[in-house]
N, C-alpha and C positions, 0 to 999 in steps of 0.2 A: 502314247500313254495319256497326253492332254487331253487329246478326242475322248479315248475311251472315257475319262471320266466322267465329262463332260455329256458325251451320252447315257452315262448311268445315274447321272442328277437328272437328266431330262427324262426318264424312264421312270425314277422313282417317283417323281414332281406328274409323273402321269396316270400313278396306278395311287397307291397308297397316299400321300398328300393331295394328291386333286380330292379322293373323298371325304375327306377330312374339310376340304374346302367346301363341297356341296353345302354343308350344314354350319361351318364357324360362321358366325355374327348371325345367323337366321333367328329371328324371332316366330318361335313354334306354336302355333294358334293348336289349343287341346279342349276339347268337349266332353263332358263328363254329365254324370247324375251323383245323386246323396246314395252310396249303396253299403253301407257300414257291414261289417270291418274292413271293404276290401278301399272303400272309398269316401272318404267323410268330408265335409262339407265342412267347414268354419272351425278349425281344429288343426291350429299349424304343429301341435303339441305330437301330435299322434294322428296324422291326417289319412292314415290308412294304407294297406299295406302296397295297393297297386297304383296309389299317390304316390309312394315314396321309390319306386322300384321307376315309376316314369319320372320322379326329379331325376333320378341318380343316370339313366341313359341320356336325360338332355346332356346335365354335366360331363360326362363320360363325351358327348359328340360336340362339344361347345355351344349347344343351343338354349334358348332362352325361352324358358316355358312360360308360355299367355293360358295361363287354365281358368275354363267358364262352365258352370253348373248350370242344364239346364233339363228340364225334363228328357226322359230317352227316346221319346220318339221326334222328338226336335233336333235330340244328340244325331241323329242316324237322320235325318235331313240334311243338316248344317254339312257334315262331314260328304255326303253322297253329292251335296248340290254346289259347294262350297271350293272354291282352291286352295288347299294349302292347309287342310283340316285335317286332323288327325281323333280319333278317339277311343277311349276305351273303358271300361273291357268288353271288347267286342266280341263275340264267338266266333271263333271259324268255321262257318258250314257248305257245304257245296255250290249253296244257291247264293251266299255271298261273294263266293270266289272271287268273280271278275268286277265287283262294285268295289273294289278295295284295294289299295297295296297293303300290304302285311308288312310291318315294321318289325314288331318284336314279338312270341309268344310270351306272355305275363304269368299265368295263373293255369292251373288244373282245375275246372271246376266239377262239379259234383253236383245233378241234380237228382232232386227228390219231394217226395208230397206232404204238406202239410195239412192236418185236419182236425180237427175241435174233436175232444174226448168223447166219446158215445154219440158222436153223430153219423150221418150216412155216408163215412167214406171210410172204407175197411185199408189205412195203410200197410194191415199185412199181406193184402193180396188187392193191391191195384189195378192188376191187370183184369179184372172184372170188376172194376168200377166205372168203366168207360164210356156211360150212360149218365156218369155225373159230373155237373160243373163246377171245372176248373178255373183258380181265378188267376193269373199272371200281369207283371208288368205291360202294360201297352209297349209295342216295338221289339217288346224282346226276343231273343231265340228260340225262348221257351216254349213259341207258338207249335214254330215249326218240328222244335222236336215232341210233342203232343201229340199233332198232325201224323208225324212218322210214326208214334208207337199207339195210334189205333183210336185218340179219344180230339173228338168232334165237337162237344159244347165247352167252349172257353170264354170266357170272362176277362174282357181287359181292364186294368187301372193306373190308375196316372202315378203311383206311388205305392211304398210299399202299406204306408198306411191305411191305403185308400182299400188296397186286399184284406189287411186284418180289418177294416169294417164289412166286408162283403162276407166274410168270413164268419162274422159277430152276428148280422142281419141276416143271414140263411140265405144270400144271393148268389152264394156257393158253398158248395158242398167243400171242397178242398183247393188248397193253393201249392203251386209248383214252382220252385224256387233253386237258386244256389244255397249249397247244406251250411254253409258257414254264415250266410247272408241269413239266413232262418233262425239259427240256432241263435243270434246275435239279436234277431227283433225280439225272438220269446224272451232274452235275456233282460233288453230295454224294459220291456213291459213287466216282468216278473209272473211273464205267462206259461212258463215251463211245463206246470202241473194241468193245464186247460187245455193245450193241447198234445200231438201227437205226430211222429215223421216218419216216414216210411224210410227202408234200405233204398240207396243212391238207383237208382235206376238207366242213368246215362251220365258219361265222363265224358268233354271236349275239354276244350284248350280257350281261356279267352285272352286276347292279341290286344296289342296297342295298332290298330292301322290308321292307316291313312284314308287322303282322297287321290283319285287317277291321276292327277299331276305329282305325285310325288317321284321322283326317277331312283334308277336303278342304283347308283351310286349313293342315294343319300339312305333307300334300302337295305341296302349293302351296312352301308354305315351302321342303323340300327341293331342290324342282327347279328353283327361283332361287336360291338359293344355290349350287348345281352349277353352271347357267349362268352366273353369276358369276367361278364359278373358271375355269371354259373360258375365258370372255373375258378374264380377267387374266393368265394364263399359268401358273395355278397346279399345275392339273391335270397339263399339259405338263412343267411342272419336273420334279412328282414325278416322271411315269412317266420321267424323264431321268434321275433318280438311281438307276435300278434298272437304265438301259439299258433297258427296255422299248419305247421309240419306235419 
C-alpha cells in the first residue's frame, strides 16, 4: 500500500504539479501596443479589457507579468525573434500558425470599414470599393485579411492616429479596423457624426501567444487557466465592465 502511494505522489508530481512548476516563479516578458478599449497604455484604473483578462491568467498560473508597449510592428518582431516573448492580441491566421505558440484565445474580434461621411468609400457596399485605399495599422492582420477578401492598395500606419490623419488628408479613402477599437477612437475624438462604419465583414479570434520556445506544458498551462476563467464567469465579467458583451 506504501508503494502504491508513493507511486501516485510520483504520478501526480508528474502530470498536474510538474505544470504548474513549468510557469511558478517565471517572470513573463509581454509586448503589447496602445489599442483602447481592449488595451490602454498608462491607466492602471481601467487598463483595458485584454490587459486585465492577461493579468488574471498570469495570476491564475503564478507568473509575474513584465508588460512593454511598444509599436505593433516591433510587437511582432520582439516576440517572433525574441525567447520567452509572449504577445497580444494577436490574430490567429493560417500563415501565423507555426511562427507562434498559442497560449490563450482572448477576444472575438470583429472587423470592419471606416470612412468619412460623403466621401469615396460607399461602407454599405464595400465589396465594390476595392480599387480604393485602405488605411490599417502597420504589422497588423488586417493586411492579410484585405488581401484575402480582394482589395490590393493598403495604406499602413504607425498608429491609430496616424490612420485618422490619412483619413483627414485624403491619403485614404477608408480605414479597416477592430469594431470596438473604432467605435472607441470616434468616441475619443467626438468624431461619431464625421464619419461612418460598415457591417463587420470578418470574425477571428485574437490570442495571447507566445514565441517557439515556449513548451507544451507551460501551453497546456495557459489554456486551462483560460478555460477556467470561462467556466467561472470571469472572462464574461470583465468583457461587462467595458460593455463589450
Amino acid at each position: 500500500m506504501k508503494r502504491r502511494t508513493l507511486l501516485g505522489l510520483a504520478a501526480a508530481l508528474g502530470s498536474g504539479a510538474g505544470l504548474v512548476h513549468a510557469a511558478q516563479g517565471r517572470q513573463l516578458r509581454v509586448v503589447t501596443t496602445h489599442l483602447p478599449p481592449l488595451v490602454i497604455e498608462n491607466d492602471d484604473k481601467n487598463p483595458g479589457v485584454l490587459r486585465e483578462l492577461v493579468d488574471e491568467l498570469c495570476k491564475r498560473t503564478l507568473t509575474s507579468l513584465k508588460l512593454e508597449f511598444v509599436p505593433w510592428k516591433r510587437a511582432l518582431f520582439l516576440a517572433t525573434s525574441m525567447p520567452a516573448t509572449a504577445i497580444f492580441p494577436l490574430t490567429r491566421l493560417a500563415e501565423r500558425e507555426a511562427k507562434f505558440r498559442w497560449l490563450a484565445p482572448l477576444y472575438e474580434e470583429h472587423y470592419m470599414f471606416l470612412a468619412a461621411r460623403n466621401g469615396r468609400f460607399d461602407v454599405q457596399h464595400p465589396e465594390e470599393m476595392k480599387a480604393r485605399h485602405i488605411a490599417l495599422l502597420r504589422g497588423a492582420a488586417q493586411a492579410a485579411i484585405l488581401q484575402d477578401l480582394g482589395y490590393r492598395n493598403i495604406v499602413e500606419a504607425n498608429s491609430i492616429e496616424e490612420i485618422h490623419r490619412y483619413l483627414l488628408k485624403g491619403m485614404a479613402d477608408a480605414a479597416f479596423g477592430e469594431r470596438n477599437i473604432i467605435q472607441s477612437s470616434l468616441q475619443s475624438r467626438s468624431a461619431q457624426t464625421d464619419f461612418q462604419v460598415s457591417a463587420p465583414v470578418r470574425t477571428t479570434t485574437a490570442w495571447l501567444a507566445g514565441s517557439l520556445d515556449f513548451d507544451d506544458a507551460t501551453v497546456q498551462l495557459f489554456q486551462r487557466a483560460k478555460a477556467a476563467m470561462d467556466a467561472d464567469g470571469t472572462s464574461r465579467r470583465l468583457l461587462a465592465k467595458y460593455n463589450l458583451l
